[in-house]
N, C-alpha and C positions, 0 to 999 in steps of 0.2 A: 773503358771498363764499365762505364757508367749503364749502358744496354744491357752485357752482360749477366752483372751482378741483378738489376732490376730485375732480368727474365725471369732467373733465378728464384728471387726472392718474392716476386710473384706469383711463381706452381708454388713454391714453398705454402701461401696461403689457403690454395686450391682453387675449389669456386664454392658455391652458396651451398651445396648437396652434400661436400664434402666435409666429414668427419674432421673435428678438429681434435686433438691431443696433446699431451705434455709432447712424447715425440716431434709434433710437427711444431711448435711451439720452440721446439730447443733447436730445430734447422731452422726454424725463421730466422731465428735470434741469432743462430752462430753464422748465418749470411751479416746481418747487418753488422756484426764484427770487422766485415772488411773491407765495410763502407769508405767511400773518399768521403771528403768534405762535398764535392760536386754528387756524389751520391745524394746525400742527405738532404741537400737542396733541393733537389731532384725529386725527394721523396716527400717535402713540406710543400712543395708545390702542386703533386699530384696528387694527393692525400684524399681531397672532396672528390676527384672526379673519379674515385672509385664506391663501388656500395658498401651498404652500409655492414656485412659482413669482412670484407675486407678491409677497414678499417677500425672494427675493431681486432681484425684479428692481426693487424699491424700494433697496433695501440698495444697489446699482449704481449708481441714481439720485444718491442721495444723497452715494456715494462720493467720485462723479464734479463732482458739484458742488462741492465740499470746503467747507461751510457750516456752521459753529459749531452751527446750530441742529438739522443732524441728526446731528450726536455721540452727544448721548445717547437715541435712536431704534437710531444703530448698536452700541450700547455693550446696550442691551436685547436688541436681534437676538441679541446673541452666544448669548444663552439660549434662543433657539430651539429646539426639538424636533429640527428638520433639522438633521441636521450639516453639509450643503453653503451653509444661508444661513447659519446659524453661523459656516460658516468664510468664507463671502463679507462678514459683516461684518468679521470680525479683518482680513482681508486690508485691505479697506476704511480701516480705523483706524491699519493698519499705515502706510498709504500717505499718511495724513496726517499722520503721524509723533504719532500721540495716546499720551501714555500713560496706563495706569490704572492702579488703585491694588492692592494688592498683595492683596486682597479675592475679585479674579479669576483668582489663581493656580491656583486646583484648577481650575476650571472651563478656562482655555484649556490646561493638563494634559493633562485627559480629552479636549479636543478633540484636539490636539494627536497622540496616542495613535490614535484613531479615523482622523485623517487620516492617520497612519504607515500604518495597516492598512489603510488604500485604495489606498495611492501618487498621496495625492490631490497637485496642482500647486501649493496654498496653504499647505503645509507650511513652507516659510520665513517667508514674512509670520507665522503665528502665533508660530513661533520668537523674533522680533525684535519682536513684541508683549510675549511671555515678557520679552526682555530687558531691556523698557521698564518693567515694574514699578514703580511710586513706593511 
């Protein structure tokens, strides 16, 4: 099933051209609904070797879903190279009210910093990520 569901869940995100939406947003999402465990592994492993459009627009998928199993998928994104799916996972995490451990401090920092110097609009979710610290 593992192929399958991937193929799937893959057109789901489209390619780089393609218009993204709440619409394709809520098939990503209701794909990853029926995910196995070997799915998900499946998908934390392959995460980077996709661009940087499709990953965040997994990172969205998964937000949206708000499903234990892609925590830590969004909790890796944060280390993304791209600072925009970077900050679309924190946002992401922030929203599910996740906290992490205090491990991630420098790192949502430095994001944190980069987003100031954008004036990007995910600026407070990393904030309230910051705050959640354990």
């Amino acid at each position: 099933m593992v192929k399958a569901i991937f193929a799937e869940f893959d057109t789901s995100l489209g390619h780089e051209e393609s218009l993204w939406h709440d619409y394709n947003l809520e098939v990503s999402s209701s794909l990853l609904k029926d995910f196995s465990s070997d799915d998900w592994i499946k998908l934390k492993e392959e995460i980077f070797f996709h661009p940087a459009y499709w990953q965040a627009r997994c990172a969205e998928a998964i937000g949206y879903m708000e499903n234990e199993n892609g925590v830590n998928i969004l909790i890796a994104v944060i280390n993304s190279p791209h600072i925009s799916v970077a900050a679309i996972a924190a946002s992401e995490l922030d929203n599910m009210k996740i906290s992490l451990p205090k491990t991630y401090k420098e790192k949502l920092l430095q994001l944190l910093k980069c987003l100031q110097e954008n004036r990007d609009n995910r600026i407070d979710e990393v904030k309230r990520l910051i705050e959640r610290l354990e």
